[in-house]
C-alpha positions in Angstrom: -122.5 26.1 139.9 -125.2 28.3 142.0 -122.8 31.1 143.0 -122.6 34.2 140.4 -119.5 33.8 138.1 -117.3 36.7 137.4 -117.3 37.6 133.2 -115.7 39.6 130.5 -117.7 40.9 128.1 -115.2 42.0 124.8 -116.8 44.4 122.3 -116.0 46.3 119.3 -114.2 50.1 120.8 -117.1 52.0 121.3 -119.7 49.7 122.5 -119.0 49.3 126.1 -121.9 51.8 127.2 -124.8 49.7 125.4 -122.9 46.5 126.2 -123.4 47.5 129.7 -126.6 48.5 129.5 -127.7 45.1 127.7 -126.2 43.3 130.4 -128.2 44.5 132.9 -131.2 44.1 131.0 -130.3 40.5 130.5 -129.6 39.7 134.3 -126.0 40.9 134.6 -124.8 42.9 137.8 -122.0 45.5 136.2 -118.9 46.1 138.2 -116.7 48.0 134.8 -115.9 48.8 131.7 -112.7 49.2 129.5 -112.1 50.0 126.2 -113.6 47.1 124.0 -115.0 45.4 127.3 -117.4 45.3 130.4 -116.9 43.0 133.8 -120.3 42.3 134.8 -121.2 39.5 137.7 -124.0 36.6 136.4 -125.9 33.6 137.9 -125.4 30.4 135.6 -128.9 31.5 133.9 -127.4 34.7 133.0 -124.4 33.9 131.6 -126.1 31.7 129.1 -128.6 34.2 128.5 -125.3 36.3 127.5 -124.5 33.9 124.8 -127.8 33.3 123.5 -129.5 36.7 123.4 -126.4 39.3 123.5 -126.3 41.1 120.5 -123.8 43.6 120.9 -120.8 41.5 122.4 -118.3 39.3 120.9 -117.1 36.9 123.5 -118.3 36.0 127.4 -115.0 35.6 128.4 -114.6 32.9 132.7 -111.4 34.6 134.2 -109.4 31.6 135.7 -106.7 33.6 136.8 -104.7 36.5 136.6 -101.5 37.3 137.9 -98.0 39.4 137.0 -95.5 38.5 134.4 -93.7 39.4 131.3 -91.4 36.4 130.5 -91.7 32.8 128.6 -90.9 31.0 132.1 -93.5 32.9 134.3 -96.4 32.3 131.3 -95.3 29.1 131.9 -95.6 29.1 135.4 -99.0 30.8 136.1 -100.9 28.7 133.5 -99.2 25.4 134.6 -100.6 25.8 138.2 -104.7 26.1 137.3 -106.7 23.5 137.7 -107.3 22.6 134.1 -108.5 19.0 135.2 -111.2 20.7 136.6 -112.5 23.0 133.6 -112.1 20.4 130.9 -112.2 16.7 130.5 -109.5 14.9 129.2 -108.9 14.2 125.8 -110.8 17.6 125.1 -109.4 19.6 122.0 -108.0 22.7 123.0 -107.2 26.2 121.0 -105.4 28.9 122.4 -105.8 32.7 121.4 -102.8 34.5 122.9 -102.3 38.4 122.9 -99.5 40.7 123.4 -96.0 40.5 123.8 -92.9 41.2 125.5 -88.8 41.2 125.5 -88.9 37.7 125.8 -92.2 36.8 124.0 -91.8 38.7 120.8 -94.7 37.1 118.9 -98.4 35.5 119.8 -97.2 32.3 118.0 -94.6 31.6 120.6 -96.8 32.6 123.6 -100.1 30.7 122.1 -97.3 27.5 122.4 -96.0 28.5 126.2 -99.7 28.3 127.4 -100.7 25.3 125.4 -97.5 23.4 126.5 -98.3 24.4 130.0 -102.3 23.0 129.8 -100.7 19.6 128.2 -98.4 18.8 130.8 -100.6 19.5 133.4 -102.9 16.9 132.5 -99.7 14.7 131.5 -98.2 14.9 135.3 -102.0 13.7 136.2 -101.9 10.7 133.9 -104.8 11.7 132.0 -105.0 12.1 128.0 -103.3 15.1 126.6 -105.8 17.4 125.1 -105.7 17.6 121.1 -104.9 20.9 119.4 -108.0 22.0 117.0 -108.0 25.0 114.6 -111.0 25.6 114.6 -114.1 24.9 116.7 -112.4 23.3 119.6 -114.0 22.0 122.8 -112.4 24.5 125.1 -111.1 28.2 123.6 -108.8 29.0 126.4 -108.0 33.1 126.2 -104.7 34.7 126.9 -103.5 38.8 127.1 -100.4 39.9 127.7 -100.6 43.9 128.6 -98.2 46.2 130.9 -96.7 42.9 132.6 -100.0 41.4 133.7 -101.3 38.0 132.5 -104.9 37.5 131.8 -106.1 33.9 131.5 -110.1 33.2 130.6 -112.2 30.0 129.0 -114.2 31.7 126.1 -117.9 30.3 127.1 -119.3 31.9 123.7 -116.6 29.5 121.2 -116.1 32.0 118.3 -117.1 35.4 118.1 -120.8 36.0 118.9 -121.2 38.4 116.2 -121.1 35.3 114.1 -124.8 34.3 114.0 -124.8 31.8 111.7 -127.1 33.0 109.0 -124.7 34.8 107.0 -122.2 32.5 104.7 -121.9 35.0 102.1 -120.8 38.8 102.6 -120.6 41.9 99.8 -117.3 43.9 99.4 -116.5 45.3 102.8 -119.2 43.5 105.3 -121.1 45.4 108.3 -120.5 43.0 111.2 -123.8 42.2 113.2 -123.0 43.1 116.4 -121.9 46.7 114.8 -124.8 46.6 113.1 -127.4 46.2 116.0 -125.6 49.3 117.9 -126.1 51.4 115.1 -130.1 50.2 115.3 -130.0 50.1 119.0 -128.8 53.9 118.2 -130.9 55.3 115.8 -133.7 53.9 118.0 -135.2 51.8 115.8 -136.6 49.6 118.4 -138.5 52.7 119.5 -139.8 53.2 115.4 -140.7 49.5 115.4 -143.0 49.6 118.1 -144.9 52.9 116.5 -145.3 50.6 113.9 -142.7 52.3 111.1 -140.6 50.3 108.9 -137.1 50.3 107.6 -135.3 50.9 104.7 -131.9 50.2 104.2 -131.5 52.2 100.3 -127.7 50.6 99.9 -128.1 46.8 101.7 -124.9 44.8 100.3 -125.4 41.3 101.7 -128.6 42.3 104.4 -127.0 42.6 107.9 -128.4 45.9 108.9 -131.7 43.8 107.5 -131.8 40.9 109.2 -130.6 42.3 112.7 -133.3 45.0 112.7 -136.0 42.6 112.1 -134.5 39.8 114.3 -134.4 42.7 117.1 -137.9 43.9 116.1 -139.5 40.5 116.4 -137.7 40.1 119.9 -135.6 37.0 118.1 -132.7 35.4 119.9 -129.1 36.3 117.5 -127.7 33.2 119.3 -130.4 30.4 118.0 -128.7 29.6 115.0 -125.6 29.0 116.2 -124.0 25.5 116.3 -120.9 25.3 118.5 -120.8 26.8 122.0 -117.5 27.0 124.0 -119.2 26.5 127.2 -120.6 22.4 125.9 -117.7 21.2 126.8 -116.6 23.2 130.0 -117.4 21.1 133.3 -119.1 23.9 134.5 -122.1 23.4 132.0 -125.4 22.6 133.5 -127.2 21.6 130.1 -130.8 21.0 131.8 -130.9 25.0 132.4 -129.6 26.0 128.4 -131.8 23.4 127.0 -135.0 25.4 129.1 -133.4 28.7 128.2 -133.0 27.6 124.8 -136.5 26.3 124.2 -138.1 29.3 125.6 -136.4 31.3 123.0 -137.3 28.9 120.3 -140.9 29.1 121.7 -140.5 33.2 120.9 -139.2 33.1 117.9 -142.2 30.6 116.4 -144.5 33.1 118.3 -143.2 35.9 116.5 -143.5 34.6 112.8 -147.2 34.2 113.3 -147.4 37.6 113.9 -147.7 41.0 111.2 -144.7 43.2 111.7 -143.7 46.2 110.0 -142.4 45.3 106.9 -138.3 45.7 106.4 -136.8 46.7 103.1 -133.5 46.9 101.2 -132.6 48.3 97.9 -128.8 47.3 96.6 -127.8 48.0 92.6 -125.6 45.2 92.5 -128.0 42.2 91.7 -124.9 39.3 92.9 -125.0 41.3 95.9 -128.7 41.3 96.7 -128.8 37.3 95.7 -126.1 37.4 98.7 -129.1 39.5 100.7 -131.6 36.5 99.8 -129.6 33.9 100.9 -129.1 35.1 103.9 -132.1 36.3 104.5 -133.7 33.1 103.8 -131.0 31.2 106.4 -132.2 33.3 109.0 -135.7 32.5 108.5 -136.7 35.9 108.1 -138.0 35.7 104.2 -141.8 36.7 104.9 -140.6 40.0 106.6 -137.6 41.4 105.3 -137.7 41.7 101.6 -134.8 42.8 99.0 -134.8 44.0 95.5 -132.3 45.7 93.2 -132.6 49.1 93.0 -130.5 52.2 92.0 -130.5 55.2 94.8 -131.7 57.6 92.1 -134.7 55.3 92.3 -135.3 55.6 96.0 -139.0 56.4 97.6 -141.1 55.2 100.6 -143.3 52.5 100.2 -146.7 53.3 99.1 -148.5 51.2 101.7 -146.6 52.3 104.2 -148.9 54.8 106.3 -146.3 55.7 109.0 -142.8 57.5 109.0 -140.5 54.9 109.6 -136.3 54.3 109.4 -134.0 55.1 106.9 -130.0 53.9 107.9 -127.4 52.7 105.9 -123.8 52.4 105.6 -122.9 53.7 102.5 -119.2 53.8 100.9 -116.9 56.7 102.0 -113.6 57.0 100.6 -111.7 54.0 102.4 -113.3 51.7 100.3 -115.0 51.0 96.9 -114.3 54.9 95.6 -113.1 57.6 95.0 -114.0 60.6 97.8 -114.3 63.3 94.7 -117.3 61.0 93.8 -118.5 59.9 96.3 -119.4 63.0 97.7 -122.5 63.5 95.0 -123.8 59.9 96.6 -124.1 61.7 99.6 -125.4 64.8 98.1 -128.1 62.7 96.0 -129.1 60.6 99.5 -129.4 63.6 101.3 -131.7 64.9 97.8 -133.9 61.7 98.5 -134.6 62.0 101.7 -135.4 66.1 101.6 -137.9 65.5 98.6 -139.7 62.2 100.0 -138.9 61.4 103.5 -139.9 64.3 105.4 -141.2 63.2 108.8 -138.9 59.9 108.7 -135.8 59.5 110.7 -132.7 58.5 109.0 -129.1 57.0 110.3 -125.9 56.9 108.0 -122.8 55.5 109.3 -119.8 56.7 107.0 -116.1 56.2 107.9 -116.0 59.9 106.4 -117.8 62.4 108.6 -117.2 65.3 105.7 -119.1 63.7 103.2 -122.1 63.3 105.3 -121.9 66.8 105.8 -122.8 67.4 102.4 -126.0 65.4 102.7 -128.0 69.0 103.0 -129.3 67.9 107.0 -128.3 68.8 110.0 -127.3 65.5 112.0 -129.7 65.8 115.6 -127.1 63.4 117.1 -123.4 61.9 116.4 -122.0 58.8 117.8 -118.0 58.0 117.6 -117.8 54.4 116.8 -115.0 52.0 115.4 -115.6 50.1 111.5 -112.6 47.7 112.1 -110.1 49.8 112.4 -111.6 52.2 110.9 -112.4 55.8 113.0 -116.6 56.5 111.9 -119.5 57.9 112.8 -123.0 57.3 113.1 -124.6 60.6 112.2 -128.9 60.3 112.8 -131.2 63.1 111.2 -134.9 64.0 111.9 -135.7 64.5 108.4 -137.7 67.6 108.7 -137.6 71.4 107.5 -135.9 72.7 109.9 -133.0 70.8 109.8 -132.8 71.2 106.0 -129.0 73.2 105.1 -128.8 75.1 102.4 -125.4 75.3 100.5 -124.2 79.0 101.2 -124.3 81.5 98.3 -121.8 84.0 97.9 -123.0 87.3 98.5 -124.5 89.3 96.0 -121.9 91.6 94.6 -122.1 95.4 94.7 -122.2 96.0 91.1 -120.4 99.6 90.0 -122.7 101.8 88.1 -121.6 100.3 84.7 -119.9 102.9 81.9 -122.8 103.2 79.3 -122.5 100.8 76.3 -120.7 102.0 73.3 -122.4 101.4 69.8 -121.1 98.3 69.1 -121.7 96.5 72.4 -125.8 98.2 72.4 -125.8 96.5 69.2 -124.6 93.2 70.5 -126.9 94.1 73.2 -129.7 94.3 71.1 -128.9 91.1 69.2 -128.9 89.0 73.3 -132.2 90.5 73.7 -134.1 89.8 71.2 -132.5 86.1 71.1 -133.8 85.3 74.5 -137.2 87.1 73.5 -137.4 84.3 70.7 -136.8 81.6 73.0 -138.4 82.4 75.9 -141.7 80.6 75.2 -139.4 77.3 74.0 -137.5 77.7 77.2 -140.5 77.5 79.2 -142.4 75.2 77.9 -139.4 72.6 77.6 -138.3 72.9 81.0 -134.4 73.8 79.6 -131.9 75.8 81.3 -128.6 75.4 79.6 -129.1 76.5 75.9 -127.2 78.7 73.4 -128.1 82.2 73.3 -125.6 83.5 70.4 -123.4 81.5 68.1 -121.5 84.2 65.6 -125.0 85.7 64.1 -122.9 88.9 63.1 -120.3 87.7 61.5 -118.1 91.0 63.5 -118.9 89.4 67.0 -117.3 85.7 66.1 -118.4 84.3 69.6 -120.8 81.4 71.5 -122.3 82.8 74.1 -124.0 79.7 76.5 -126.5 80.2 79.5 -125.9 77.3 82.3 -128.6 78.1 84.4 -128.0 81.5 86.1 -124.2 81.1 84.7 -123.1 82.6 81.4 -119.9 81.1 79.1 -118.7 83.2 76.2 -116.7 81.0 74.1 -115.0 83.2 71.0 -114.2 81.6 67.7 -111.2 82.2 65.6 -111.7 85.9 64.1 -110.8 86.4 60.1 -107.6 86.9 58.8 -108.4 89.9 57.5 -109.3 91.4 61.4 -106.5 92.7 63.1 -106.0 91.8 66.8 -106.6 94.8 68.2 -110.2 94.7 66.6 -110.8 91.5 67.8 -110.3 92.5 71.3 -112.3 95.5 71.1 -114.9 93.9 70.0 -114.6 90.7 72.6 -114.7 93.6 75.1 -117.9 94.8 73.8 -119.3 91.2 74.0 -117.8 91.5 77.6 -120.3 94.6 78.7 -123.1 93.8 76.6 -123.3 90.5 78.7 -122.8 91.7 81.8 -125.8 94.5 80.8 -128.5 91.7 79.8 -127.4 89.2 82.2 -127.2 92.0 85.0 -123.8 90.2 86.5 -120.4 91.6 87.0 -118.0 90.9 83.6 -115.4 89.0 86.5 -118.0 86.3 86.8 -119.2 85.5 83.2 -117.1 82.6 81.8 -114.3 83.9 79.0 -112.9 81.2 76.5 -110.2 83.2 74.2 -108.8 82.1 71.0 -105.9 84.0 69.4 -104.2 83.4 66.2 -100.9 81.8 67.9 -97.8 79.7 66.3 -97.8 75.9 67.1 -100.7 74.0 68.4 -102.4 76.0 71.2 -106.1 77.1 70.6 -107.4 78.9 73.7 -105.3 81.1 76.0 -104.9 78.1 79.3 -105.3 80.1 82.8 -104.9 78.4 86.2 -107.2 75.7 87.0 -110.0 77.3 88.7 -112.0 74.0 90.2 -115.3 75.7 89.8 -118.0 73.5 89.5 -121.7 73.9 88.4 -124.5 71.8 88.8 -127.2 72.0 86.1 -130.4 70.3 85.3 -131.4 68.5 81.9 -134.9 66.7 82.1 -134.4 64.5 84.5 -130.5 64.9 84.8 -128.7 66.9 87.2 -125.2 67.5 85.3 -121.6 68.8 86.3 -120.2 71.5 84.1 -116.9 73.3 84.6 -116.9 76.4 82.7 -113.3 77.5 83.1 -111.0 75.1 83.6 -111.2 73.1 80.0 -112.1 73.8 76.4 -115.5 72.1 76.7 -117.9 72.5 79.9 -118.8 68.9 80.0 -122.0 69.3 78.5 -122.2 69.5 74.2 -125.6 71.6 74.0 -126.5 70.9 70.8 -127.3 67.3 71.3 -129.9 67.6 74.0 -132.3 66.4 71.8 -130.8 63.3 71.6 -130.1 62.7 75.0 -133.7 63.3 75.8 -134.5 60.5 73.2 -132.5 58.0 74.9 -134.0 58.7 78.2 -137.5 57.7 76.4 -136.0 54.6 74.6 -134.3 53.2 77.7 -136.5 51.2 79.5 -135.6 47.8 79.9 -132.4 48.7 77.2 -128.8 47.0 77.0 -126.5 51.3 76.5 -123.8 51.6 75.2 -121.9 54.7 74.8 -118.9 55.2 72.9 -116.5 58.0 73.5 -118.9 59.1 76.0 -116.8 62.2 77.2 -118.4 62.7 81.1 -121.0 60.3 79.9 -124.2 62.8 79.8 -126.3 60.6 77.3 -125.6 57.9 80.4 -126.9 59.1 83.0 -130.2 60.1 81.0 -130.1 56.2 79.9 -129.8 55.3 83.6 -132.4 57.5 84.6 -134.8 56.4 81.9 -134.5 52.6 83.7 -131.6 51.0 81.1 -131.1 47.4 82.4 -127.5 48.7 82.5 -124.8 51.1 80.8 -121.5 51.2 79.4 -119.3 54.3 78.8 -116.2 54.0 76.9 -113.6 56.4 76.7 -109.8 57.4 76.3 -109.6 60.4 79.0 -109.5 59.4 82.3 -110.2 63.0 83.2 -113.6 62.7 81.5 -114.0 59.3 82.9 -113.7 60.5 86.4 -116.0 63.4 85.7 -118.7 60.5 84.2 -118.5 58.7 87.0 -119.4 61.9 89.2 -122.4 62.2 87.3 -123.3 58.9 87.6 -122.9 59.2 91.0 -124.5 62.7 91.2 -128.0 61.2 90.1 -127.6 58.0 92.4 -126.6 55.5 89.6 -124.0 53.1 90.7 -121.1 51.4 89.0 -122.7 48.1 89.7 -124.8 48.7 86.8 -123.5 51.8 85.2 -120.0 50.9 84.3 -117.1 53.3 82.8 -114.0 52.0 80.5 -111.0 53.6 79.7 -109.4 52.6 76.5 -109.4 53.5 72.8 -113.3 53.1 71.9 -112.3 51.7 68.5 -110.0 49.2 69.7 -112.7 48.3 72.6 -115.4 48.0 70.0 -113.3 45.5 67.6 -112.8 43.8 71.0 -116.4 43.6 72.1 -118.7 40.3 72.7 -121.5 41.8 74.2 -124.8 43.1 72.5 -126.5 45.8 73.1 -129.8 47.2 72.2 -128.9 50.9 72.5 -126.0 52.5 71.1 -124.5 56.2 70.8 -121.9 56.5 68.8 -120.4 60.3 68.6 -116.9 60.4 68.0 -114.6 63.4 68.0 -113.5 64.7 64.5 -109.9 64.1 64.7 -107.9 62.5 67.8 -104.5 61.6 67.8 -104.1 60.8 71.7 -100.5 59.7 72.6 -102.6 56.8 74.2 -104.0 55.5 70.6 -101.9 53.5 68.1 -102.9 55.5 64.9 -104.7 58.8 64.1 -108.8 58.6 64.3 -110.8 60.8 61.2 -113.8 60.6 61.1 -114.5 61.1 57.8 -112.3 58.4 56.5 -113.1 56.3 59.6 -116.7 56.4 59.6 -117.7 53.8 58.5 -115.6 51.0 60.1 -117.1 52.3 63.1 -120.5 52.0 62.4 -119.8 48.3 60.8 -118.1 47.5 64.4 -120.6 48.8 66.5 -123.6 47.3 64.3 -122.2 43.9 64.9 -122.5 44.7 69.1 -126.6 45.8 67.8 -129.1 43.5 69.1 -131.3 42.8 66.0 -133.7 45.0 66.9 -131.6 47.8 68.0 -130.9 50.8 67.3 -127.3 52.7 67.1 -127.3 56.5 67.4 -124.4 58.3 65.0 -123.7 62.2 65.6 -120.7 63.7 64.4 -119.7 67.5 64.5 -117.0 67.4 61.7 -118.0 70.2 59.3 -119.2 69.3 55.8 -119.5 65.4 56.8 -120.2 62.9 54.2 -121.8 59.8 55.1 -120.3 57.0 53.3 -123.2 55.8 50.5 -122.4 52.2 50.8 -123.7 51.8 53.9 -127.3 52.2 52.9 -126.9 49.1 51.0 -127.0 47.0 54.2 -128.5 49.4 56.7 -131.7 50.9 57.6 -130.5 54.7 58.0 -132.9 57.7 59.1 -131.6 61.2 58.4 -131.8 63.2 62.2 -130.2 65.6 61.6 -132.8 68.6 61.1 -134.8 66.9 64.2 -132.2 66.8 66.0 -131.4 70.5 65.7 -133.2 72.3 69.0 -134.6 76.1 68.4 -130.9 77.3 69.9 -129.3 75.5 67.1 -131.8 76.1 64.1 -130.7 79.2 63.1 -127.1 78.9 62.4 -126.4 78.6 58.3 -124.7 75.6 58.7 -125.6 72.8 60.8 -123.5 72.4 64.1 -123.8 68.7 63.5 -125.0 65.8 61.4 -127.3 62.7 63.6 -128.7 59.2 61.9 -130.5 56.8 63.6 -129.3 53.8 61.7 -130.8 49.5 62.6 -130.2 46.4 61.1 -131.9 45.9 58.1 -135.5 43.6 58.0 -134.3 39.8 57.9 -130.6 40.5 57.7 -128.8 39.0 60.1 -127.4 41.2 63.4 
């Protein structure tokens, strides 16, 4: 076999172009392309160079004939008359991978059995041994298609599917294959970074195969050498003097290329089953000493410190068809595209997302976009020069044209008055905390019975329920004068400050419900970056008052076992998970509140790996409970009586069950954080028989909360008594 062979190169959609261009670079002469394949001409070294070194195609595909035909009989007919004597020995087992179908062959079952009954007897009219049917690694793969009456028939040379390399026996929840991965490198030009001596980071790895191919392809290593079976070693055309010398020579490379310093390859993955996945095949692969895996959350994302030049960031994060929600996802994308603006400036970054949109909200302009296939799945590879001038703010309305306001009447100067002089009193607090969402007013004149909230640059007036004794009419004058005197200190239009109304109504309604409005606001506390909706729901999503303890658990985190019961949109969470909990739980009965958690979560790049969220009564998940914990909130509302719970919760008369449940879930050093905002609240007296309990609830009280004449809620730190058992 000197004469050059005719081949098919198959692909995954998309790939032809750099399939081509491999091709050629490996030997190849190029005659075509079609979708998912390239027809390239190759000496005998060639083609196994093909097999052994091609890393973007799946099969190297020996046409044997091809000739016109829709009907069982004239399968039959065309495959019966090759030569199969003289491509395979006798006795050989044989598997056949048939395609397509027609009025007469209505299924790939019934062809696969035409063509293998037509193989069988032609070695049965020779008086040889029939070939044996195998399942699975046969001697010869014989491929059949079946498309617009025209019959295809090829030996597959590589066996199975080349993207299989053989290190990889283990694969996370929806799998990159390798070949798929390699184009996206081959792409992003990460051969090109490599050899300016940048590294790679891949911030969200699953089981390592954007890993392991960019290193193998860095260090110039074969994908083939690890591979067992070949379809072409039992083919008659094999010459196996030549793929032993090909083979060698790229075993030679490969031990050349471990005794050599490389940039160094890392990947950062919060599920810790998942990264032992990455390890193990890693390790198979040989590639331990360069490529190196830890787990890590994305809100914990950096460069290297030793690493002096820009290097690679890609990844394949999930987008919507898999693994979650879009309406959460998207602050993943948001907090990836934060990471890379704040500490990746020079670098150049790749992300390949079934779901173009959300990488749109990354906050970079993509420099390039590539249309490639996931599966089946339509995606993108969008790459970014991570550099100012690509940076994309989100657009601003336009500063409204305020109308020259009416001047204030005497009561809303007064209320006025009171605004200013509040925010005079915090200012320096403010400031030297860092805070941005705090009360400004909460009913300090007992005629103006409202909240009023800053959330950032936002405002949120929340009015309580006026006296019996004033009339309506009074109570809306005076809401009005709130109205003005906010829009006057605040210097914003009245339309967009944030109204909750509460009217004296019959039955059970509280606040005046207007159409949903969807308006959502991102706010910082410490470390946290928090959604808050002020108009769609009685509560923003963020409870002011208990900042203080929030901030705690942040401090007393590290290393800590959280767990946070009726968590609401799970606040205190996130501040765990940023102040490096070992892992979190949030329990709660709203799945509204649950989704909204799960948003922040995402929002500050903490992952449901290790940050998980539960739906269900809290009291009935805490009787249910096995785990321990070293860390737990435990705030519940004053009185719930969901449809979704079996009996009414008080927490008065409930209190103390609650704790007792949730102590027993308390490490022995531990510590369990109580809070409850249910006016005059007793704590039950027995319970400092058996417990340590520290009264919080002045330091727990921030300078926005201090001056109210009743406390807006009672906090104990309580922990298991010295020597009793947890």
């Amino acid at each position: 076999m000197s004469q050059m062979q005719s081949l098919i190169l198959s692909c995954p959609k998309g790939l032809e172009g750099l399939l081509g261009d491999e091709a050629e670079r490996l030997g190849a002469v190029k005659r075509g392309e079609t979708v998912g394949a390239v027809t390239v001409d190759a000496a005998p070294e060639t083609l196994y160079r093909l097999c052994l070194w091609s890393r973007l195609a799946n099969r190297v595909l020996l046409p044997l004939a091809e000739f016109p035909g829709d009907s069982a009989q004239q399968l039959y007919d065309g495959l019966h008359a090759i030569d199969w004597p003289a491509h395979m020995r006798e006795g050989s087992s044989l598997l056949v991978d048939f395609a397509g179908r027609s009025r007469e062959i209505r299924n790939s079952h019934f062809g696969a059995l035409r063509c293998k009954d037509a193989i069988v007897d032609r070695f049965v009219e020779a008086g040889q041994e029939r070939p044996n049917i195998a399942k699975s690694q046969p001697d010869i793969r014989v491929h059949v298609r079946l498309r617009k009456g025209k019959i295809l028939v090829a030996i597959d040379l590589s066996g199975d599917s080349l993207h299989r390399r053989g290190y990889r026996q283990s694969g996370a929840l929806a799998p990159l294959k390798e070949n798929l991965a390699a184009a996206l490198l081959l792409r992003a030009d990460w051969p090109g970074v490599a050899s300016r001596g940048g590294g790679l980071i891949d911030p969200m790895c699953g089981s390592g195969t954007l890993l392991i191919e960019a290193a193998m392809m860095a260090m110039n290593i074969a994908p083939g050498l690890q591979r067992k079976h070949w379809g072409f070693a039992a083919w008659s055309g094999h010459q196996q003097a030549l793929w032993r010398q090909l083979h060698d020579e790229a075993m030679d490379l490969q031990r050349q290329a471990h005794r050599r310093n490389w940039p160094q390859i890392w990947g950062y993955d919060a599920n810790g089953k998942v990264i032992a996945q990455a390890q193990d095949n890693i390790r198979r692969a040989g590639l331990a000493q360069f490529v190196k895996v830890a787990r890590g959350e994305l809100s914990e994302l950096s460069p290297p410190g030793n690493e002096d030049l820009p290097g690679l960031l890609i990844c394949n994060p999930p987008y919507g068809e898999r693994l979650g929600e879009e309406a959460e996802l998207l602050h993943l994308y948001r907090r990836l595209g934060q990471s890379l603006r704040e500490d990746f400036q020079g670098w150049q970054a790749g992300v390949f997302t079934g779901n173009p949109d959300l990488g749109k909200r990354m906050g970079i302009r993509a420099c390039k976009q590539y249309q490639l296939f996931n599966g089946t799945i339509p995606s993108k590879l969008l790459l970014f020069e991570v550099e100012q001038r690509y940076f994309v703010t989100e657009r601003q309305p336009e500063q409204q044209q305020a109308a020259i306001a009416p001047a204030l009447s005497a009561g809303a100067q007064m209320f006025a008055n009171r605004l200013r002089k509040n925010l005079k009193r915090l200012d320096k607090w403010r400031r030297r905390n860092e805070i941005s969402c705090f009360r400004v007013y909460d009913a300090d004149m007992p005629e103006y019975a409202v909240a009023v909230d800053c959330y950032g640059d936002a405002v949120h007036v929340s009015e309580y329920a006026a006296p019996s004794s004033v009339n309506d009419d009074d109570a809306r004058r005076r809401l009005g004068e709130v109205m003005q005197a906010c829009a006057d200190v605040f210097s914003l239009p009245v339309t967009d400050i944030a109204l909750k109304e509460r009217r004296r109504q019959r039955g059970k309604s509280q606040y005046e419900r207007q159409a949903p409005q969807g308006k959502v606001l991102e706010v910082r506390e410490g470390q946290a970056t928090v959604l808050v909706n002020l108009y769609d729901y009685l509560d923003t999503g963020l409870f002011l008052d208990h900042r203080p303890v929030r901030l705690d658990i942040a401090e007393r985190a590290r290393g800590k076992r959280f767990l946070n019961l009726f968590c609401y949109t799970a606040v205190a969470s996130v501040h765990a998970g940023l102040g490096g909990a070992r892992h979190t739980t949030s329990v709660d009965m709203s799945h509204t509140y649950l989704k909204w958690a799960r948003q922040n979560l995402s929002l500050n790049g903490l992952s449901e790996a290790r940050h998980r969220t539960e739906q269900g009564d809290a009291r009935q998940w805490l009787a249910d409970c096995e785990e321990e914990f070293d860390l737990i909130l435990l705030d519940p509302p004053t009185f719930s009586n969901s449809k979704r719970m079996d009996d009414v919760l008080d927490t008065q008369r409930d209190h103390a069950e609650l704790i007792a449940q949730a102590m027993r879930c308390l490490a022995k050093d531990g510590l369990l954080i109580f809070s409850t905002n249910k006016r005059d609240f007793i704590l039950d007296e027995a319970l400092a028989e058996r417990l340590e309990i520290a009264d919080r609830c002045t330091w727990s009280l921030d300078e926005d909360f201090k001056r109210r004449s009743k406390p807006i809620h009672y906090c104990w730190y309580i922990t298991h008594r010295r020597g009793a058992s947890a």
